[in-house]
C-alpha positions in Angstrom: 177.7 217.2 43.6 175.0 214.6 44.7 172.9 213.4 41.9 169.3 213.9 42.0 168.4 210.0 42.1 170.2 210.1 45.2 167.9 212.8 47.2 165.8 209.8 48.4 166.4 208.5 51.6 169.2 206.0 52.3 168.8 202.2 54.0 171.9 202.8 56.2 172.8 199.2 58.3 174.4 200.4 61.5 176.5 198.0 63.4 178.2 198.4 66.6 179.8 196.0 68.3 180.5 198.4 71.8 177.3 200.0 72.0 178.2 202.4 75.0 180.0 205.8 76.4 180.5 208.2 73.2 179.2 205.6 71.0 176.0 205.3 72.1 175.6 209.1 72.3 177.0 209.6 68.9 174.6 207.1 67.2 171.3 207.9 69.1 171.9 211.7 68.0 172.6 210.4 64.4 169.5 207.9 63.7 167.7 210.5 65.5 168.3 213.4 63.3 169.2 212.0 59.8 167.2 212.4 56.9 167.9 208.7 56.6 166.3 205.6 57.6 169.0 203.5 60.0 168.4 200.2 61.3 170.9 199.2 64.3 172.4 196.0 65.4 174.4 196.5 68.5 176.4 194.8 71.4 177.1 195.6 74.7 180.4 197.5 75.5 182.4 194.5 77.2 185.9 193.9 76.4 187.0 195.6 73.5 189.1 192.7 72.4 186.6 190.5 72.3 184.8 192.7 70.0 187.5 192.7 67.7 187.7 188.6 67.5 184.1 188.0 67.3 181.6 190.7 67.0 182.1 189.9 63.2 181.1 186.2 63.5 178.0 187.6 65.7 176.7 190.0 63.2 176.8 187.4 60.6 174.8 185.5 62.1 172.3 187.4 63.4 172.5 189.2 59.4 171.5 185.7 58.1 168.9 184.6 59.8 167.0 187.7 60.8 168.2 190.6 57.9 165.5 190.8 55.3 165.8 195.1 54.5 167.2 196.6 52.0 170.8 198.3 52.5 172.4 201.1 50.4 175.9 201.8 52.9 177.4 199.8 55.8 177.7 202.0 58.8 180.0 200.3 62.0 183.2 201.4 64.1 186.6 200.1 64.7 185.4 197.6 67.6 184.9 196.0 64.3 186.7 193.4 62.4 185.2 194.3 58.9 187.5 192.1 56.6 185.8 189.4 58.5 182.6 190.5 58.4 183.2 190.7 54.9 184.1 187.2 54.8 181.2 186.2 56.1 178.4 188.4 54.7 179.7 188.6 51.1 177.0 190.5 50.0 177.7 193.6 51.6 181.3 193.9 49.7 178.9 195.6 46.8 178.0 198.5 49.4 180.2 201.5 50.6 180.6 200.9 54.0 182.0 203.9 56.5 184.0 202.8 59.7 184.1 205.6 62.4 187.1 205.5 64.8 186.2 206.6 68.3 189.5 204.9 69.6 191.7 202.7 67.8 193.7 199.6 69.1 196.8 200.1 66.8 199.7 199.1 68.7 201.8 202.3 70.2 204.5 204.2 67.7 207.4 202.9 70.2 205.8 199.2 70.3 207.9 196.6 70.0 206.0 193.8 70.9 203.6 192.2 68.5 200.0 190.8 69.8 197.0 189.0 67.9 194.6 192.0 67.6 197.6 194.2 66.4 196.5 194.1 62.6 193.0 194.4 63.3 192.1 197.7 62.8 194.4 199.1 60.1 192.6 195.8 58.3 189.5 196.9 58.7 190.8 200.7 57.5 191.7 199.0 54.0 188.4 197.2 53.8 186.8 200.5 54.2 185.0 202.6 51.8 185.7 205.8 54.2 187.8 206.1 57.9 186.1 208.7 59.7 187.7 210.2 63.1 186.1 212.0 65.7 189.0 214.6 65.8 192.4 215.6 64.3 194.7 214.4 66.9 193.0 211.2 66.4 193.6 211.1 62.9 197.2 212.3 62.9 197.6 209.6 65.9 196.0 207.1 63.7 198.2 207.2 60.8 201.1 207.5 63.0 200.7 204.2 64.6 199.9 202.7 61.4 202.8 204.1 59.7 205.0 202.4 62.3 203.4 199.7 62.6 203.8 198.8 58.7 207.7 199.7 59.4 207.9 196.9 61.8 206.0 194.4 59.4 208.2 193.6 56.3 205.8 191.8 54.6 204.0 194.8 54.6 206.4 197.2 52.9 205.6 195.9 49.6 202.1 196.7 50.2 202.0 199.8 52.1 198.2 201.0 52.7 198.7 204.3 54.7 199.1 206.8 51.5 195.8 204.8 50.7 193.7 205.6 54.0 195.5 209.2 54.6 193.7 209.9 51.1 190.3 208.2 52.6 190.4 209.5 56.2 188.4 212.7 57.5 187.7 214.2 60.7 183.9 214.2 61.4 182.6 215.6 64.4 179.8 213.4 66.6 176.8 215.3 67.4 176.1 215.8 70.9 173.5 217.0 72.1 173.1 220.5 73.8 169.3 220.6 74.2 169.6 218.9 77.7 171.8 220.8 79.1 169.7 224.2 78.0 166.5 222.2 79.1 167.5 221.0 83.1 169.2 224.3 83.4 166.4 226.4 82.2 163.9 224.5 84.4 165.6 223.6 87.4 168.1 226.4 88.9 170.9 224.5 89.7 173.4 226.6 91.7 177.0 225.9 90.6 179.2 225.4 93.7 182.7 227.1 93.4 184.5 224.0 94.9 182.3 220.9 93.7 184.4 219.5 90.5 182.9 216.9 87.5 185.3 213.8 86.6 185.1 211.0 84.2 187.1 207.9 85.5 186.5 205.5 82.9 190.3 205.4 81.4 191.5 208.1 83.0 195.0 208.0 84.7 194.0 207.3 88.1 197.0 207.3 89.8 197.5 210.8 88.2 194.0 212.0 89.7 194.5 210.8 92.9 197.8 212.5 93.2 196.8 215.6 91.9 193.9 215.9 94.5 195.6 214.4 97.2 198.3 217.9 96.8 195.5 220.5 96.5 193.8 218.9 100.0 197.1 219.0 101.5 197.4 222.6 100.9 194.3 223.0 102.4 191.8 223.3 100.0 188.3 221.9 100.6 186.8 220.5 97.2 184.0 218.0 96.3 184.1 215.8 93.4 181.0 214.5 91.1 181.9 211.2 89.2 181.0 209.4 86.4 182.7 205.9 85.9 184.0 203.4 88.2 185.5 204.6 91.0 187.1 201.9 92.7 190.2 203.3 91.9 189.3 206.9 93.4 190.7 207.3 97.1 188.4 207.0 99.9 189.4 210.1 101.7 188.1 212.3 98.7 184.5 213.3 98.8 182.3 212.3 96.2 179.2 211.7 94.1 178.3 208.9 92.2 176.7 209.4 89.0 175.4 206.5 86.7 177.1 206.0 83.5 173.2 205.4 82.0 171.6 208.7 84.0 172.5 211.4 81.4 169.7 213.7 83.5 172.0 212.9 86.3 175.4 213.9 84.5 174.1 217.2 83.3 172.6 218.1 86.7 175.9 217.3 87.7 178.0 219.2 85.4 175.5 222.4 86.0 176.7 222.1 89.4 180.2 221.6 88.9 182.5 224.8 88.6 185.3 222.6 87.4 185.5 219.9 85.1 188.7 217.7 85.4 190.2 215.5 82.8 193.2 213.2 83.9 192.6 211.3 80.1 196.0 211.3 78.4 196.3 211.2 74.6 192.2 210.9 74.8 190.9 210.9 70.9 187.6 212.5 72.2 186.0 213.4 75.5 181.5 213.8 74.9 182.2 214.8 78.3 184.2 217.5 78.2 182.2 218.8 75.4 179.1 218.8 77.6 181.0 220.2 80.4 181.9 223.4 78.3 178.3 223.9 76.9 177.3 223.4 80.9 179.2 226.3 81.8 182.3 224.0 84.0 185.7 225.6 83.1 188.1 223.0 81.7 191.6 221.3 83.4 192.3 218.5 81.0 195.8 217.2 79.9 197.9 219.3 77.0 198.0 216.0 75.0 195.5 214.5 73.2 191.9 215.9 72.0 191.5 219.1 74.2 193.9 221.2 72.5 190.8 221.3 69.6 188.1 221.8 72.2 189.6 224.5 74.6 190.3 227.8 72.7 193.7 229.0 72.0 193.4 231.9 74.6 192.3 229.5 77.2 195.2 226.9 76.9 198.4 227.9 79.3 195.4 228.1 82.1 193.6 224.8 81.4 196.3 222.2 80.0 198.5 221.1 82.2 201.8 218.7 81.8 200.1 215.5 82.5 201.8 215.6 85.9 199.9 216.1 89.5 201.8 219.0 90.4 201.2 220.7 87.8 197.1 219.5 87.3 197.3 220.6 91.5 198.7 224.2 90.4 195.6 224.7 87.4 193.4 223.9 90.2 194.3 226.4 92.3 194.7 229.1 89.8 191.1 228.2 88.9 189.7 229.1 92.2 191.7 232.0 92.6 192.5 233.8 89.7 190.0 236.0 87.1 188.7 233.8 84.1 189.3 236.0 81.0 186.7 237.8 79.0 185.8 237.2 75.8 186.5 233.3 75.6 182.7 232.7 75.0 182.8 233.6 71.3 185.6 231.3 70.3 184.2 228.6 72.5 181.1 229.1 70.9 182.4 228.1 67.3 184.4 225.6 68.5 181.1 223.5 69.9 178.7 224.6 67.1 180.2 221.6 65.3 178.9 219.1 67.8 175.6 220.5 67.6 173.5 217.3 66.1 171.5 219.3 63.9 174.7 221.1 61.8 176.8 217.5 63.0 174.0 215.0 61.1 173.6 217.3 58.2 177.4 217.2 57.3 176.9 213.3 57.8 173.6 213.0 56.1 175.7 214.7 52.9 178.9 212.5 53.5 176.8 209.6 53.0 174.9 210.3 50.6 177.7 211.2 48.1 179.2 208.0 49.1 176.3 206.5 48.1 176.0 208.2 44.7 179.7 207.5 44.0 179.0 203.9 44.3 175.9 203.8 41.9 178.0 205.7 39.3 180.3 203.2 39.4 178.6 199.9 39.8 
């Protein structure tokens, strides 16, 4: 129940220290739609762990010499180190800060290995008021690694903070927006090509790609790739268009002329890419681990998730060319997208915050 002193707007401080990919699209939908007013400090997305050592030390400074406004909540990500920046900036320990997880840099379960950054982000999880994820498997993935991650620490043990986050962790989906999509179809007529196919390198499994393709060419299949992400990686011999990371315009047209969209991202916590591919119409070959068991209906899943090997990705190619897509998909796929749909997406944040925010003044 959100009190009614708290129906005014919010002064939401948003800091990201990898302003790019999903997180860019995520916050750009969110200050755009929200009822609130949002002022945004950002960095460029370079180096993740670079982020993590310094972006706090940055924002400080750039917070006391320039930051004048008035803040109710502390918006930022995990490319954050937030018990620094809490360090630093004392004055924001007296506001409820949210840290949305679009990855996380936790060490792997079977890690055995320790390196600098490896505390970073389940210490910025404690400092938080909320964790927010941008999908289940993420969550679950989340307080996996920092469950065994605590195991391996002994000084730890006595101290354990996962029952503490599992109780302060929530999926929230990232709006993404769907009016482009309706808006470049609608006016332009793309025809989709039965053979042209949409992928996103950036930290996919090249190796896996490449070998996947390189069987379905080999059996004699002619395709045609459109790409988004580096693709020095990508064998030559493959045919290909290059789309900027920074042309969304460009991506859509692509993905409106794609029949196929092809994920070779294992374990991926999100993918604003394959959401945009389903709304575009491209039907789905993505890995059966990670996020795309949530975004690919239950009926659609022994024909579009494959065993993260290139045989197998080769075989879901094929079988997409050649065999009949079912009918009736469209409705279940339609209520599994609704919830990245910014309008319904920023309300449920919108609310979030705003209780956060009225916790906090009840008890202050």
């Amino acid at each position: 129940m959100i009190s009614p002193h708290m129906s005014r707007q919010l002064d939401i401080l948003a800091l990201e220290p990898f302003y790019g990919g999903g997180r860019r699209v995520m916050l750009e939908h969110v200050i755009h739609c929200s009822r609130h007013r949002w002022t945004l400090l950002k960095l460029p997305p370079r180096r993740i762990e670079r982020r993590l050592a310094v972006a706090a030390h940055w924002f400080s400074e750039q917070l006391s010499r320039h930051w004048v406004g008035r803040t109710d909540l502390l918006f930022t990500s995990e490319a954050m180190n937030l018990s620094d920046l809490y360090r630093l900036v004392p004055a924001l320990l007296n506001k409820p800060a949210v840290v949305y997880f679009h990855s996380n840099q936790l060490p792997e379960v079977s890690a055995t290995r320790e390196a600098p950054l490896d505390l970073v982000n389940l210490n910025t999880a404690a400092a938080a008021t909320e964790i927010w994820f941008n999908s289940l498997y993420h969550l679950c993935s989340f307080l996996a690694r920092a469950t065994a991650l605590v195991r391996r620490l002994p000084e730890l043990a006595a101290r354990n903070p996962v029952p503490e986050l599992t109780s302060r962790a929530h999926v929230i989906a990232p709006p993404i927006s769907t009016h482009l999509v309706q808006q470049i179809g609608n006016a332009e007529q793309i025809r989709r090509d039965r053979r042209t196919i949409f992928v996103d390198t950036r930290d996919a499994d090249m190796s896996l790609l490449n070998a996947g393709l390189g069987i379905v060419r080999r059996r004699g299949e002619a395709l045609k790739l459109i790409t988004v992400g580096p693709v020095e990686e990508l064998k030559d011999e493959l045919p290909r268009k290059t789309v900027s990371e920074n042309d969304e315009p460009g991506q859509v047209r692509g993905l409106l002329e794609s029949n196929l969209f092809v994920s070779t991202k294992l374990g991926a916590a999100t993918d604003h890419y394959a959401v945009r591919a389903l709304l575009a119409g491209c039907w789905p070959l993505a890995p059966h681990t990670g996020v795309y068991r949530e975004l690919i209906p239950d009926r659609l899943h022994s024909m579009c998730l494959y065993d993260n090997t290139a045989d197998a990705l080769a075989s879901r190619l094929q079988d997409a060319w050649h065999l009949e897509r079912p009918i009736g998909y469209e409705d279940d796929l339609v209520k599994i997208l609704m919830r990245f749909d910014p309008i319904r997406a920023c309300k449920v944040i919108d609310e979030r915050l705003e209780e956060l925010a009225s916790s906090h003044a009840v008890t202050k």
